[in-house]
C-alpha positions in Angstrom: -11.9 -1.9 -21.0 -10.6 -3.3 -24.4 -10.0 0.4 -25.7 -6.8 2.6 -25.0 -8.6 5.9 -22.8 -7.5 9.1 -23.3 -6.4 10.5 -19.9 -5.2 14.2 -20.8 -3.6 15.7 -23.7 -1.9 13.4 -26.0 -1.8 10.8 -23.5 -3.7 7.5 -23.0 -4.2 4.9 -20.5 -2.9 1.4 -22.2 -3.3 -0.3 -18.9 -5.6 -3.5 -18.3 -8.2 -4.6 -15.3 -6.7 -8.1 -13.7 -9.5 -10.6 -11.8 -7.5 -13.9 -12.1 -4.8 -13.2 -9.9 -5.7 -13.9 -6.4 -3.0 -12.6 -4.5 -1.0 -9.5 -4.9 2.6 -10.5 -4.7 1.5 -13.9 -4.0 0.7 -12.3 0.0 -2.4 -9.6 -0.2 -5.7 -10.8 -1.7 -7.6 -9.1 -4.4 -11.1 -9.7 -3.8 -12.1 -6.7 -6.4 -9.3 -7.6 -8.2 -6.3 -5.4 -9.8 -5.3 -2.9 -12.1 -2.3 -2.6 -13.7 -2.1 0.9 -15.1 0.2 1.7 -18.2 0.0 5.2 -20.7 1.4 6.3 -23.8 2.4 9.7 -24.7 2.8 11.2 -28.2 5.3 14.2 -28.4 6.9 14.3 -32.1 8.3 11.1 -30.5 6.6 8.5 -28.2 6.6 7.3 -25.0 5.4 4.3 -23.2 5.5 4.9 -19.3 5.5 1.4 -17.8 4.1 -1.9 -18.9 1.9 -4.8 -17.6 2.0 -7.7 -16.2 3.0 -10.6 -18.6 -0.2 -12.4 -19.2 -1.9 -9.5 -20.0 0.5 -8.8 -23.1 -1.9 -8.7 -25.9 -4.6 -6.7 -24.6 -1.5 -4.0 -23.5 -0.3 -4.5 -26.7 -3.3 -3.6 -28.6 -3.8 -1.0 -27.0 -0.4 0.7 -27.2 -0.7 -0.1 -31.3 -3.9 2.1 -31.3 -2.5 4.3 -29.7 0.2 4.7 -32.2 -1.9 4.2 -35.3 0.8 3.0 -37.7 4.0 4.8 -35.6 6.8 3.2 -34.1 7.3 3.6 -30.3 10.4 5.4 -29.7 10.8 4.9 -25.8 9.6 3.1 -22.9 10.1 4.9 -19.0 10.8 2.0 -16.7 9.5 3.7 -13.1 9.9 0.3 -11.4 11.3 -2.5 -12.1 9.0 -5.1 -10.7 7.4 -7.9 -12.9 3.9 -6.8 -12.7 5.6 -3.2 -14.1 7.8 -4.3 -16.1 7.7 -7.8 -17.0 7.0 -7.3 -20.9 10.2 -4.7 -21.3 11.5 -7.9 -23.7 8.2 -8.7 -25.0 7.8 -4.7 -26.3 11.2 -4.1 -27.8 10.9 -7.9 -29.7 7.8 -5.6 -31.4 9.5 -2.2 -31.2 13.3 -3.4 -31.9 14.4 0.5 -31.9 12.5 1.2 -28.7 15.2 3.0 -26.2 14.5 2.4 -22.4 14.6 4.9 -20.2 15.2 4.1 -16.6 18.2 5.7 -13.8 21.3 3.7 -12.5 20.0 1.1 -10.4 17.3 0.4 -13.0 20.2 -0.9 -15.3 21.2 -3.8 -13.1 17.7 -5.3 -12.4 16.9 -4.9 -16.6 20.4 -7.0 -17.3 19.0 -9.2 -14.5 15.4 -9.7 -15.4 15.6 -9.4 -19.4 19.1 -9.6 -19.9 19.0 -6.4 -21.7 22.3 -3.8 -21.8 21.9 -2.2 -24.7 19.6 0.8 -26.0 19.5 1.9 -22.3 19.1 5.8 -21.7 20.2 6.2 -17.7 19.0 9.3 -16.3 19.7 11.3 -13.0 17.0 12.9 -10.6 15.5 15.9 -11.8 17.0 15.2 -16.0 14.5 15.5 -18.7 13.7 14.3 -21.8 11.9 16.1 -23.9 9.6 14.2 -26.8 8.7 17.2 -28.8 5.8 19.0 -27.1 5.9 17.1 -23.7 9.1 17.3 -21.5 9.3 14.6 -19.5 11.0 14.9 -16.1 12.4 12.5 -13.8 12.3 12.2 -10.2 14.0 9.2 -7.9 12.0 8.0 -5.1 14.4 5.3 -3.5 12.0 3.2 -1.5 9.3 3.6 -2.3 9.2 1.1 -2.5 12.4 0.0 -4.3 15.1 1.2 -4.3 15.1 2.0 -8.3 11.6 3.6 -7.9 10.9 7.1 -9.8 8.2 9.3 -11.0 8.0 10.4 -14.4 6.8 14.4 -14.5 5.3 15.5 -17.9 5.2 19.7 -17.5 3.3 20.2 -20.3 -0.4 18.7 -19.1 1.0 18.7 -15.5 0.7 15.0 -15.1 2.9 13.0 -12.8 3.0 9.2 -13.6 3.7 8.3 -9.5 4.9 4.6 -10.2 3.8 2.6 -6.8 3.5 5.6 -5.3 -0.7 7.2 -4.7 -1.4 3.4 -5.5 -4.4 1.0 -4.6 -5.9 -2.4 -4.3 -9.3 -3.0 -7.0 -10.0 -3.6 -10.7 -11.5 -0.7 -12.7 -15.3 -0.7 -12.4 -16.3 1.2 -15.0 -14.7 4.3 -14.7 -10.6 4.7 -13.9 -10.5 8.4 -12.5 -11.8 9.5 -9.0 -14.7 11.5 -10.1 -16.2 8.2 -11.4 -16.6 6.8 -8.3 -17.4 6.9 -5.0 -14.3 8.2 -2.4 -14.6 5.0 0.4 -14.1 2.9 -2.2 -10.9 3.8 -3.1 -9.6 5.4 -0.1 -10.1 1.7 1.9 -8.3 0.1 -1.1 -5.5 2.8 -1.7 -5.1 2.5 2.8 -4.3 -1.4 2.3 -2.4 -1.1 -0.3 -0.1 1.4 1.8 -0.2 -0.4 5.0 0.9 -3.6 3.3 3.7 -2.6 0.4 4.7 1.0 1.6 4.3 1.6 5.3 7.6 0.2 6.4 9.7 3.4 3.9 6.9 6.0 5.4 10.1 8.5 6.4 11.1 8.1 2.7 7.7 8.8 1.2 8.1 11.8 3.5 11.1 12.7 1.5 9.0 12.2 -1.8 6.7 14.4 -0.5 8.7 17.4 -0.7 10.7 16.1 -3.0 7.8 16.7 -5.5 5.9 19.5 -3.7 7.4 22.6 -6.0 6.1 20.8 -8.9 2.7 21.9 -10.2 0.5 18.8 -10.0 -3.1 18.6 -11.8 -3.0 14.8 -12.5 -1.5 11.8 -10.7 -1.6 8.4 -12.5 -0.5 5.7 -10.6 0.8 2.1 -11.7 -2.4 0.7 -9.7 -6.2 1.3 -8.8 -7.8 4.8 -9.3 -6.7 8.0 -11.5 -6.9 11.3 -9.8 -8.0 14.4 -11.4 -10.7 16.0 -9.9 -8.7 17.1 -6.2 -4.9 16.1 -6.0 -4.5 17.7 -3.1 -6.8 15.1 -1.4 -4.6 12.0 -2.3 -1.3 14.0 -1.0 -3.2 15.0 1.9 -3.7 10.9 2.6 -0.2 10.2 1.8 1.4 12.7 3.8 -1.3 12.0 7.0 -0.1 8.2 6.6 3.5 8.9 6.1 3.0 11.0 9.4 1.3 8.4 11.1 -1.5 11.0 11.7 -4.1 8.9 13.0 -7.8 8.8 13.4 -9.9 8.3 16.9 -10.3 4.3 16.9 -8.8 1.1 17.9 -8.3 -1.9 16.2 -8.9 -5.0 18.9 -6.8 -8.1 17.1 -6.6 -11.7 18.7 -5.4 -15.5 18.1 -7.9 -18.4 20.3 -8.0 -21.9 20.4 -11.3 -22.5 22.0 -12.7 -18.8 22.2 -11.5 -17.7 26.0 -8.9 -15.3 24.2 -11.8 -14.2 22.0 -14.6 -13.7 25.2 -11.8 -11.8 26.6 -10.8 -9.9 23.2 -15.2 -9.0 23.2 -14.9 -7.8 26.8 -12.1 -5.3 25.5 -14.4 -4.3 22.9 -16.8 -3.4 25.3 -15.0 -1.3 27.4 -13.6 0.6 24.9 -17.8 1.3 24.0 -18.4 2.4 27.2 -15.4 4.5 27.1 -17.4 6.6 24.3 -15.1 5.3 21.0 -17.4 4.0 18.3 -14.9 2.6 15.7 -13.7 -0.4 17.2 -12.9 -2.9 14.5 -12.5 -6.6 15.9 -10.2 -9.0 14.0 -9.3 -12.3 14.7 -5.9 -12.8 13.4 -6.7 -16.9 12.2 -9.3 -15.5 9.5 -9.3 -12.2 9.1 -7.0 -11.5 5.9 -3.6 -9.5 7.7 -3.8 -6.7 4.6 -7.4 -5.4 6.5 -5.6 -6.0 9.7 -2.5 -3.6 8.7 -4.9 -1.2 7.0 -7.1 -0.3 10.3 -4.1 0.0 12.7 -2.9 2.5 10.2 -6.2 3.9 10.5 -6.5 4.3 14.0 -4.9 5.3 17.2 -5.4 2.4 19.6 -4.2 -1.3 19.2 -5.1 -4.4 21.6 -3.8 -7.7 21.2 -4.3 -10.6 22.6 -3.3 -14.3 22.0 -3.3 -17.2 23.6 -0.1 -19.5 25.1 0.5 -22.8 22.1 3.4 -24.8 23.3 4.8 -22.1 25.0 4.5 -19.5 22.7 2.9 -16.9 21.2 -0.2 -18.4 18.9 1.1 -18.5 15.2 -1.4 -15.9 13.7 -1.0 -13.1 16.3 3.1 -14.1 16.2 2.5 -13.3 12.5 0.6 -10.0 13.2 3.6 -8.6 15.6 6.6 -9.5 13.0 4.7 -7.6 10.0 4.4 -4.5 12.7 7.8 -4.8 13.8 8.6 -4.6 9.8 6.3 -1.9 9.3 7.9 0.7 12.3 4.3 2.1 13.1 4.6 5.3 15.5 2.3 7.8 17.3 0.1 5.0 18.3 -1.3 3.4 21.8 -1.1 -0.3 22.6 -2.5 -2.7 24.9 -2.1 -6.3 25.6 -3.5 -9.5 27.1 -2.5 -13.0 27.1 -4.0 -16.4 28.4 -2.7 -19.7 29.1 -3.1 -23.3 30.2 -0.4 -25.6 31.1 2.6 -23.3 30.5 3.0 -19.4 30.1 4.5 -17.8 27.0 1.7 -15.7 25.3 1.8 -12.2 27.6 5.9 -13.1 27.7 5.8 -12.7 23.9 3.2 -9.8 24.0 5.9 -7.8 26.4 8.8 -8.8 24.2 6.7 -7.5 21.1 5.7 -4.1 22.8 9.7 -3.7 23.6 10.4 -4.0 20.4 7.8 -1.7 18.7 7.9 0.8 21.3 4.8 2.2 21.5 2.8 3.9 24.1 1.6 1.3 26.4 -2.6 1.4 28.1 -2.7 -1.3 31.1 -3.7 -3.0 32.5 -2.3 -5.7 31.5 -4.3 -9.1 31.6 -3.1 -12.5 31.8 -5.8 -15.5 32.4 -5.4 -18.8 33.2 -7.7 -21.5 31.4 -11.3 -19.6 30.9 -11.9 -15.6 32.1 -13.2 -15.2 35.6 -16.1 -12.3 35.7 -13.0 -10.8 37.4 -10.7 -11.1 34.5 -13.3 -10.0 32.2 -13.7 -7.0 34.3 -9.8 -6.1 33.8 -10.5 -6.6 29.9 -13.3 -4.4 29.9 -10.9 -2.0 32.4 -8.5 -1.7 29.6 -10.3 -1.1 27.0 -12.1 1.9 29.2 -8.4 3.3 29.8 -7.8 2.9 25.9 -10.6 4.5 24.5 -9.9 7.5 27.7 -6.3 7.6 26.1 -7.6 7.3 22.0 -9.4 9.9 23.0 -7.0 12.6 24.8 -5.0 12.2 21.9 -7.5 13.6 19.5 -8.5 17.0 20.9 
């Protein structure tokens, strides 16, 4: 995608595909890569909404220049303030030296603090406008989501809202950028990650955004990552609000941490009592190799959670340790956990488990297991028993 693509009326993506980063934030893994999506609109004045990320100047920059063809870009909209958004703010007015920058009040403090830049800095409040000639741009704060400098940018003449973070996803542009040009599970699994790892924790506030934006009238949104929607909005804010609601579907994710593989005969055992208990999506992780971005993005899928870990000097094993704090970050709600633990010469695992389930306070399926050494047919038995009750509960909570 070496071209700028027009997108709506006087308006063009600028954005660029990005396969050499390997990790998103240096955390989440891009095995499809990433796209860092940037546009350009031209009013009797122009507009760049958002940048790139930094090594991918001179292919933004090209693109923005033919785009132009021979004008001068008047202003660039900061929606968010983060590097891979808008890391080249410097780079574009060394090029553009009149270029204003739009952003609101707590943009000013992290462009000072990034790019040392204080001057030429238009601040505006939620809900002002600024009107290019032909396409009156609105803006709209969205604190926390997921910063809390984060805004959309609302152009009322093609009905186009640039959503920052916000509608966002995981994945490279194959082809095609919009949603008509390709296949709905592909995005959707990428857009769920990318919520269940950067957004989920400010799900209240993306509430607020929600209706916050709903009186606008909405035939485009265009994200800073992943896929451009077109062809059904109501679709993506239909996802965003079931999320935000933590509206789940019939399912359980079964996650564990084992040494040797008792943990993971008992994890199985789960599994299959939540099969015989009638619930086909069971998704089986173990927490050591499974990345955690999948791991998040099923539990926000699905109703039921089971964890299980094993005892490792006297606590709870690292990578299901690691699992609980990112939940405990993330505040999930409306969902049904169960819990089993093994151990050796000491205890600690199911102690942690209980701690965890304290903390996150969610609706607890028993029984709860605790096995010493290797299962017993007996203990596998009480596995299987729980995940029975959990697919009953799963279940009752979907009719």
């Amino acid at each position: 995608m070496h071209k700028a693509i027009t997108v709506t009326k006087d308006t063009f993506w600028v954005g660029v595909n990005d396969y050499e980063t390997d990790l998103f934030e240096s955390l989440w893994p891009l095995p499809q890569g990433v796209a860092y999506n940037a546009y350009v609109v031209l009013g009797e004045k122009t507009a760049a909404i958002d940048t790139v990320k930094g090594p991918k100047f001179d292919d933004y920059l090209d693109k923005v220049a033919e785009t132009l063809a021979g004008r001068s870009l008047d202003y660039l909209i900061v929606n968010h303030m983060e590097p891979d958004h808008a890391g080249l703010t410097a780079q574009l007015k060394r090029v553009y030296p009149g270029l204003k920058i739009v952003g609101n009040a707590k943009t000013a403090p992290l462009l000072k603090g990034y790019h040392g830049i204080e001057e030429d800095v238009v601040q505006v409040k939620d809900g002002e406008s600024l009107d290019i000639g032909g396409h009156p741009l609105f803006f709209y704060t969205i604190p926390m989501v997921h910063w809390p400098e984060s805004m959309v940018t609302y152009d009322a003449a093609t009905k186009t809202l640039f959503s920052n973070d916000a509608f966002g996803g995981f994945g490279a542009h194959e082809g095609g950028i919009f949603d008509d040009e390709k296949p709905r599970p592909r995005w959707e699994d990428e857009m769920l990650r990318y919520y269940a790892a950067i957004v989920a924790r400010y799900s209240n506030l993306v509430q607020g955004a929600l209706k916050k934006l709903k009186g606008l009238e909405i035939k485009n949104i265009y994200p800073a990552h992943g896929t451009l929607f077109r062809t059904d909005i109501g679709q993506v804010a239909e996802l965003y609000d079931r999320w935000s609601r933590h509206d789940t579907e019939c399912g359980v994710v079964v996650a564990y941490g084992s040494m040797y593989g008792n943990t993971r005969h008992m994890a199985e055992a789960v599994c299959g009592g939540i099969c015989e208990g009638g619930v086909k999506n069971v998704r089986l992780y173990d927490a050591s190799r499974s990345d955690m971005s999948l791991i998040l993005r099923d539990i926000w899928r699905y109703k039921g959670l089971v964890l299980l870990g094993c005892t490792y000097n006297t606590v709870l094993f690292p990578t299901v340790a690691a699992l609980c704090e990112k939940l405990i970050n993330r505040m999930p709600k409306n969902r049904l956990l169960g819990i089993a633990g093994s151990y050796s010469w000491s205890k600690g695992a199911l102690a942690a488990l209980r701690a965890f389930a304290d903390a996150v306070k969610l609706e607890r399926v028993g029984p709860e297991v605790e096995v010493f050494t290797a299962p017993t047919p007996a203990d596998l038995e009480q596995c299987a028993e729980l995940g029975r009750n959990m697919a009953k509960a799963v279940s009752a909570g979907q009719q």
